[in-house]
Residue, then its C-alpha position, 0 to 999 in steps of 0.5 A: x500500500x503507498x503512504x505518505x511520508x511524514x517528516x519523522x519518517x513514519x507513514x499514511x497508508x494510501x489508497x484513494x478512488x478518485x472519480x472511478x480510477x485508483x489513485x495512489x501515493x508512492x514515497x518519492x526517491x532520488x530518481x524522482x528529482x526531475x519529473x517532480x523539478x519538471x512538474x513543478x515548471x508545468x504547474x508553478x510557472x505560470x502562477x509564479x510570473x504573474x507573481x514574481x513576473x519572470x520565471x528565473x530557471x536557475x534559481x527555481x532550480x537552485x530553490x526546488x534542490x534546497x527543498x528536496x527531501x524524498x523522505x517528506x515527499x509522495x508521487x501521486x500515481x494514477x493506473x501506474x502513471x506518476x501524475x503529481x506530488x504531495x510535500x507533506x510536514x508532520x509538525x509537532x502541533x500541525x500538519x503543513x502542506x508544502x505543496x501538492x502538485x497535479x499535472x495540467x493534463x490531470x486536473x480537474x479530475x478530483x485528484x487533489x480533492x481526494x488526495x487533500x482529504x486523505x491528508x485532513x482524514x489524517x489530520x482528524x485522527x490525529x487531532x491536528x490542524x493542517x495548515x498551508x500557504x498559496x500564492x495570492x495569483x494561485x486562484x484556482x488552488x484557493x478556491x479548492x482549498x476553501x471548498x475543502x474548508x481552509x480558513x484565511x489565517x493571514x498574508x505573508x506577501x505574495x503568500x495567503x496563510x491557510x487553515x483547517x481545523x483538521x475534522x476532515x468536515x468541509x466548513 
């Protein structure tokens, strides 16, 4: 069964229907490193120069290596295929989404719904709030978030702070 790694290393059994087609999360590996740096170009670009107003290849690059951690890092698979990524953090009082990526091709199909949920479920059972932050330009990541639930907590410019009490209960 795939899981979801947690910062210290323990894991969050996976396995999720989403709109008929079994999802999974695998734990990421070294050999990972490009798909996700690739995905992370096809998802982030576009967002981060309506933000930032350039997409400058080597420090993303330079960025995305510090961050890096396979251990606190999943491979979305859908019928075997990788198809995005979840950074999840087990914080003593929290758990923080650090990123949760679907490919262009993919989205729209309740992926991250179910993937977010899966997290929230965790984060119920466990009775821990799961907080994250979105790019004031990621629109459409927001209104996923706040269908789901998140709360605005605050702004950390260009970044919205974001909330959920955890219930895996959509508010």
């Amino acid at each position: 069964m795939a899981a979801i790694p947690r910062r210290n290393r323990g894991t969050i059994p996976v396995k999720i229907l989403v709109r008929a087609t079994l999802a999974s999360l695998r734990p990421a590996t070294a050999r990972d490193r490009e798909y996700l740096f690739s995905l992370h170009r096809a998802t982030m670009r576009d967002v981060i120069e309506r933000t930032w107003g350039t997409w400058d290849e080597a420090w993303q690059r330079a960025h995305f290596e510090a961050r890096f951690d396979p251990p606190g890092i999943s491979v979305i698979t859908v019928e075997g295929r990788d198809v995005g990524t979840l950074w999840l953090e087990r914080r003593p009082a929290e758990l923080y989404v650090a990123e949760i990526q679907v490919s262009p091709e993919m989205q729209g199909r309740g992926i991250g719904t179910a993937v977010l949920l899966t997290v929230l479920a965790r984060a119920g059972a466990e009775a821990l709030p799961v907080t994250l932050q979105v790019l004031r330009a990621n629109a459409g990541a927001r209104r996923l978030y706040e269908r789901l639930g998140f709360r605005v907590t605050g702004e950390a410019e260009p970044h919205v702070l974001m909330r959920h009490d955890g219930s895996g209960r959509r508010h």
